[in-house]
VOVEXZA-82495 format. One record per residue (C-alpha): residue number from 1; residue in one letter; x negated, y negated, z. Coordinates in Angstrom, 2 decimals. Each point is the difference from the previous one (the first is absolute). Last residue first. Layout:
BEGIN
    k  r        u        v        w
  NUM  a        X        Y        Z
...
***
This chain:
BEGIN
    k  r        u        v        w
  301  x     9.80   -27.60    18.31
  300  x    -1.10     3.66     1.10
  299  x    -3.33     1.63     1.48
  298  x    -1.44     1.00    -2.69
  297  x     0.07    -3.71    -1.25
  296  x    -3.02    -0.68     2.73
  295  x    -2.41     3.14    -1.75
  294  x     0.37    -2.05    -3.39
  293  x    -0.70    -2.95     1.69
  292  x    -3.66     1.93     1.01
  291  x    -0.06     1.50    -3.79
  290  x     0.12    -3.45    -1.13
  289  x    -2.44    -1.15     2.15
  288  x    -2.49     2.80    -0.87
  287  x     1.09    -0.98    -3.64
  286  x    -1.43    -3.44     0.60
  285  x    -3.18     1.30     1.57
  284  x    -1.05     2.08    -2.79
  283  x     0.78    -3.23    -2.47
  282  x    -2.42    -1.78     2.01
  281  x    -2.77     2.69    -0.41
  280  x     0.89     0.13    -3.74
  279  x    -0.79    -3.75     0.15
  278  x    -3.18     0.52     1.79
  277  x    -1.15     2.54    -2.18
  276  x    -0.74     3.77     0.99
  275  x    -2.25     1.33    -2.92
  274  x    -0.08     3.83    -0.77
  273  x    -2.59     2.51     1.58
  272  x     2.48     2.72    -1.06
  271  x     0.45     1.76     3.43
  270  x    -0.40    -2.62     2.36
  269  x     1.65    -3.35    -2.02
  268  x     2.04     2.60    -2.04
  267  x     1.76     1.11     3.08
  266  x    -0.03    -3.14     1.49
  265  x     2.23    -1.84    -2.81
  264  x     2.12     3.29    -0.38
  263  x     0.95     0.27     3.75
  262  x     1.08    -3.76    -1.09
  261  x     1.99     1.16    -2.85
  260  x     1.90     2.47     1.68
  259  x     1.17    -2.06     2.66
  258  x     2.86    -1.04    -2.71
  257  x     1.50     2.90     1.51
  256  x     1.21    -2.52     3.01
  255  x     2.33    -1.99    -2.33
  254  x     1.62     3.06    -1.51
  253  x     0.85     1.60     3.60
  252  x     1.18    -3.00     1.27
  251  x     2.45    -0.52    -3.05
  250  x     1.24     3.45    -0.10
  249  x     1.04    -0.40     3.75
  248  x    -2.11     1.67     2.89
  247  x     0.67     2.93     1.82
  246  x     0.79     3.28    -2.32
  245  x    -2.38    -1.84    -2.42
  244  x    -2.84     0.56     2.07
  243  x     1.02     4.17    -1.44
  242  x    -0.12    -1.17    -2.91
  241  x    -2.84    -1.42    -0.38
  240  x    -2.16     1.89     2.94
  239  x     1.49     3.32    -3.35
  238  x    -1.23    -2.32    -2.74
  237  x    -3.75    -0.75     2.15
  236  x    -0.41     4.30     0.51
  235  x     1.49     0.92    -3.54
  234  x    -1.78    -3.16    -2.49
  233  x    -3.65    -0.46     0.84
  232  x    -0.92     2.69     2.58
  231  x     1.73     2.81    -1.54
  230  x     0.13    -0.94    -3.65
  229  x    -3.35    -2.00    -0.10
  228  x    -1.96     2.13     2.12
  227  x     1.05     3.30    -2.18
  226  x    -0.67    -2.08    -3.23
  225  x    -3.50    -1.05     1.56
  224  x    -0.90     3.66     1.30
  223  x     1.78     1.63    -3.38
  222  x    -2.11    -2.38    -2.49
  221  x    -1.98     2.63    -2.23
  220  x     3.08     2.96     0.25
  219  x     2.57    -2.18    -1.17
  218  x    -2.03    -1.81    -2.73
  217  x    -1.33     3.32    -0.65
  216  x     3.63     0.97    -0.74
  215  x     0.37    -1.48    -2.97
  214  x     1.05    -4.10    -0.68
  213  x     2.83    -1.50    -2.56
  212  x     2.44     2.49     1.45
  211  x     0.23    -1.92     3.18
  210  x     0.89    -3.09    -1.68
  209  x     3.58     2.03    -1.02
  208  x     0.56     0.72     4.03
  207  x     0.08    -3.78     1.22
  206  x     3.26    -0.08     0.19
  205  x     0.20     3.56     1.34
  204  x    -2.37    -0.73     3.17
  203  x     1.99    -3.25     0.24
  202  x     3.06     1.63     0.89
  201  x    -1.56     2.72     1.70
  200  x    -1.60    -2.42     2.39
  199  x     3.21    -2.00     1.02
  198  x     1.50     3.31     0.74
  197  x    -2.59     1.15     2.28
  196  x    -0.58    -3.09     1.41
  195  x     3.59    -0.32     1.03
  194  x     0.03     3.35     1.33
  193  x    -3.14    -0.76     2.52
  192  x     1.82    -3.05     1.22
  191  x     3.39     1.07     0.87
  190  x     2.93    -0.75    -2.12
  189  x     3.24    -0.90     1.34
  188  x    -0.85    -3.15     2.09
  187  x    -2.93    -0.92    -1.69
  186  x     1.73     0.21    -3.55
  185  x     0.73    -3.42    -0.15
  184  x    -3.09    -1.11     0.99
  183  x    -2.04     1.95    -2.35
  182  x     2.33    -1.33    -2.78
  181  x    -0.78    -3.50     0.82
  180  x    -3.76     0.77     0.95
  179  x    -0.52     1.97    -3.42
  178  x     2.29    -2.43    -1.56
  177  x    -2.31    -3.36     0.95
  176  x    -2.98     2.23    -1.92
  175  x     1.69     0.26    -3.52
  174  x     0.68    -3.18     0.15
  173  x    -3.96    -1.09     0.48
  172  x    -0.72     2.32    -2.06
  171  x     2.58    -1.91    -2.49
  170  x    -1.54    -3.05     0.55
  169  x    -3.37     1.06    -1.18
  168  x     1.41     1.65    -2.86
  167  x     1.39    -3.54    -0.98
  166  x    -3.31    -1.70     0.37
  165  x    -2.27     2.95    -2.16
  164  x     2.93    -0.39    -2.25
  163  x     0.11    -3.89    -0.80
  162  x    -4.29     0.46     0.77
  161  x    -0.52    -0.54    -4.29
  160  x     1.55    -3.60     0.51
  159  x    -3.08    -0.31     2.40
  158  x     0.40    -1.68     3.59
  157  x    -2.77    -1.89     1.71
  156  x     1.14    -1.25     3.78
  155  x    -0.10     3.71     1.73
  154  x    -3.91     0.67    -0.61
  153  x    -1.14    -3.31     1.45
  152  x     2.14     0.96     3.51
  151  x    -1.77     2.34     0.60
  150  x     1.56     3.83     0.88
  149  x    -0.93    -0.25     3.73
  148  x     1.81    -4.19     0.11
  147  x     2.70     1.53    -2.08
  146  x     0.91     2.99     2.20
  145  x    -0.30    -2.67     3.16
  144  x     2.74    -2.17    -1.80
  143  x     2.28     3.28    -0.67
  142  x    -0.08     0.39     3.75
  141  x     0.39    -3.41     1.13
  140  x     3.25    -0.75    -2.16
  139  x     1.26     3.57     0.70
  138  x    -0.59    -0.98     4.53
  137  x     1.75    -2.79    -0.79
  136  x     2.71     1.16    -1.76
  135  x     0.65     2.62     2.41
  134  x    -0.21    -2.19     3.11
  133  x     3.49    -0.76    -0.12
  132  x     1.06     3.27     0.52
  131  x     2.68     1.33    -2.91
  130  x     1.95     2.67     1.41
  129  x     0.39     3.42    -1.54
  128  x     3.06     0.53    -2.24
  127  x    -1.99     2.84    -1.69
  126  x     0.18    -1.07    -3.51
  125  x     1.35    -3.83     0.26
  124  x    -2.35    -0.91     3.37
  123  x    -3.29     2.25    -1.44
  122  x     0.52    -1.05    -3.56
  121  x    -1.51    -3.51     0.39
  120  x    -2.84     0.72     2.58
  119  x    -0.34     3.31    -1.93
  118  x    -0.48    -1.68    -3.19
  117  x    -2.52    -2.90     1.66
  116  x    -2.12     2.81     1.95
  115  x    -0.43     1.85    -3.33
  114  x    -2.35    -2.53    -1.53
  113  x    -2.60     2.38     0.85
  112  x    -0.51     1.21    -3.57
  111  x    -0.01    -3.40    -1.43
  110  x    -2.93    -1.34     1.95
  109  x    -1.95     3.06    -0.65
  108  x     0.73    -0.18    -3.84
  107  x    -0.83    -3.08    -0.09
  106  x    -3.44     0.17     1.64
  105  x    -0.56     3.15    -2.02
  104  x     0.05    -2.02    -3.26
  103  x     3.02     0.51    -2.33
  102  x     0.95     2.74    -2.66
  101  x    -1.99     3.29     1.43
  100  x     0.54    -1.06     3.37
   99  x     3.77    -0.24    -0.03
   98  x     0.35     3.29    -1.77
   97  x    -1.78     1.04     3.02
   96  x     2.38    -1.56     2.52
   95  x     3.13     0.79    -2.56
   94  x    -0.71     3.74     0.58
   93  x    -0.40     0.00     3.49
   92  x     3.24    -2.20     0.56
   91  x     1.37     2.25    -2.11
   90  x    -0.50     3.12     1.69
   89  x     0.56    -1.08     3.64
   88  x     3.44    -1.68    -1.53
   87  x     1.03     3.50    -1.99
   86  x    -0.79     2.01     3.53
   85  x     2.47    -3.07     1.80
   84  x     2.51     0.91    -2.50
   83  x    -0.32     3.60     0.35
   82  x     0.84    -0.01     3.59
   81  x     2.92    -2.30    -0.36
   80  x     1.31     2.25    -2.87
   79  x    -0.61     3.00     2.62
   78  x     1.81    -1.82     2.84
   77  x     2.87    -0.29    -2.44
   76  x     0.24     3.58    -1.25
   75  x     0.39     1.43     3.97
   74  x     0.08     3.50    -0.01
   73  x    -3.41     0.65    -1.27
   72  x    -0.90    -2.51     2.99
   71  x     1.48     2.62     2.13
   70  x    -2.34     2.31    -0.48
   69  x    -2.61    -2.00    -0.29
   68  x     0.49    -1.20     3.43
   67  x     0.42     3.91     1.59
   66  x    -3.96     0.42    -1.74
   65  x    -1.25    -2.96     2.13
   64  x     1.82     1.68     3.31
   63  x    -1.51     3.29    -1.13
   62  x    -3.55    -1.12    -0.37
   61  x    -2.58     1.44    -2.55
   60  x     2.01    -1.43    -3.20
   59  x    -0.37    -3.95     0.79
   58  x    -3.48     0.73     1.29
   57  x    -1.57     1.80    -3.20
   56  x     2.81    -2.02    -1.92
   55  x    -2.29    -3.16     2.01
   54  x    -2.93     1.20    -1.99
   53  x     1.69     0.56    -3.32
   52  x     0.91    -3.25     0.05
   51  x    -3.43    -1.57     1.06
   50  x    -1.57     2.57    -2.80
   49  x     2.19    -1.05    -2.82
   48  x    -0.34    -3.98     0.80
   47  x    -2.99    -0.26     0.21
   46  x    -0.70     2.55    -2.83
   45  x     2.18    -2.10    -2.08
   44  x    -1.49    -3.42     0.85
   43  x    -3.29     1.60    -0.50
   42  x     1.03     0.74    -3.42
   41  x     1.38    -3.36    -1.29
   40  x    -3.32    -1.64     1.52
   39  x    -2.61     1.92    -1.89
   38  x    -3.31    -0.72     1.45
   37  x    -1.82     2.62    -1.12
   36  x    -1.33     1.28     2.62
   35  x     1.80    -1.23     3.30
   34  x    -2.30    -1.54     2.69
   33  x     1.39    -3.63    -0.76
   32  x     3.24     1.38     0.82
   31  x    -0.56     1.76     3.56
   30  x    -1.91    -3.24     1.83
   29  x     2.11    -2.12    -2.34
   28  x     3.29     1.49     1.81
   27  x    -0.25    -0.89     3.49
   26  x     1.62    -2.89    -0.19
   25  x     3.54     2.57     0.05
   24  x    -1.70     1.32     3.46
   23  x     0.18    -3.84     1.46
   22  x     3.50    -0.44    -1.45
   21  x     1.03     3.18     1.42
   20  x    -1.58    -1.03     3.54
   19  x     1.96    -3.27     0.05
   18  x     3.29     1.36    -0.84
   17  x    -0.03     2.68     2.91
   16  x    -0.82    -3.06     2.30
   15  x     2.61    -1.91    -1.16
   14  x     2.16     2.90     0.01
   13  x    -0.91     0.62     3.74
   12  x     0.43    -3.84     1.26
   11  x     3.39     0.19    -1.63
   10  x     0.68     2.96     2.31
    9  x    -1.01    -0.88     3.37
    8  x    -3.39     1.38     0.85
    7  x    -0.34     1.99     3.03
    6  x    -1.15    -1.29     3.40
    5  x     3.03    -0.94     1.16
    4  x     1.05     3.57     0.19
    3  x    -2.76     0.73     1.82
    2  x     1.29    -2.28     3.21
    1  x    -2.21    -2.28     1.47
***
């Protein structure tokens, strides 16, 4: 056999590079819950500051990285693009915890990984991708298994006083679909490490007001978990992101980050002692099968 045949075509690589950042994005409670105080707003800045500033350490260290900035400066568009997809990794942030402070997390969860059904619908009119006939399947049994884990008791009950707990929820979700639209735009022009430098630096200076409402000790207190959770937790599984998204379509690429969740289940089943019910078993399953059809639109209509 010859090595060549060996290697890994290339949607079977982005699925693969998809999988592990959704697996190091579940990651996250293990770094979070560690954090003293728990002040979200800043810990999403220090994410994002020190991922960003760790992939400028890259970005700026290697000539042919350096050559791309360059001649990014040059090109207005791709910078618009770039600070687009930044705004959408912000908001989507943003919205998520503005979601949880007006609705239950359930909800909020749901809502926030609704971002399968925009890209499904944007991917074919945005990025003239084709639509596989599996997609809506695969959306169907993902967002299914997402209720099953959140329970299904906490969805049915809506307050009048969750209108913008419910709407912020949706817009995560949004927010989310344009980081993989815009990411796969840009995958051609863009390479990986740049595109989470941008993206972070966007949302390292939305979030820059909540910053001033801590000192430094926060800094200084939390720097293992805040270090973890901007290297580990947002460069290393953005950059298998975009990068998988060099090989698989916007839509595959959405479908199989909805992994995330299940990493979650387990993680807080082994680390956090938390209950693993049947139904959020089933709902684990479902979005395996989702992210299996997911892996079978990869490959074209």
């Amino acid at each position: 056999m010859e090595l060549r045949s060996r290697r890994l075509d290339g949607p079977a690589r982005g699925i693969i590079m998809t999988m592990l950042g959704a697996v190091l994005f579940s990651l996250m409670p293990l770094w979070v819950r560690s954090v003293q105080p728990p002040f979200a707003p800043a810990m999403v800045f220090y994410r994002a500051l020190i991922g960003s500033a760790t992939m400028a350490v890259l970005v700026l260290g290697l000539p042919a990285y350096r050559a791309q900035l360059r001649e990014l400066l040059r090109r207005p568009r791709l910078l618009a693009l770039l600070a687009g997809m930044g705004a959408c990794m912000g908001t989507s942030t943003l919205f998520y915890f503005l979601a949880l402070t007006h609705t239950t997390v359930a909800k909020a969860l749901l809502l926030s990984y609704t971002s399968p059904i925009y890209v499904a619908i944007l991917g074919p009119l945005v990025l003239k991708e084709p639509s596989h006939r599996l997609t809506w399947v695969a959306v169907a049994l993902g967002l299914t298994g997402i209720a099953c884990i959140t329970e299904p008791q906490h969805l049915l009950t809506v307050q009048s006083s969750e209108a913008i707990g419910i709407l912020a929820g949706l817009l995560s979700g949004l927010g989310f679909g344009g980081v993989f639209l815009f990411g796969r735009y840009l995958a051609p022009h863009v390479s990986s490490l740049v595109r989470v430098m941008a993206g972070g630096t966007v949302v390292s200076l939305l979030m820059l007001p909540w910053m001033f409402q801590t000192d430094l000790s926060f800094l200084t207190h939390n720097f293992l978990w805040l270090a973890l959770l901007g290297i580990v937790c947002m460069a290393i599984p953005f950059a298998l992101f975009f990068q998988g998204q060099s090989y698989i379509p916007a839509q595959a690429s959405s479908l199989i980050s909805l992994l995330e969740p299940v990493c979650g289940i387990f993680i807080g089943y082994l680390a956090f002692g938390e209950t693993l019910s049947p139904l959020a078993g089933l709902g684990a399953a479902l979005i395996l099968i989702s992210t299996y059809l997911a892996g079978r639109t990869a490959g074209g209509p």
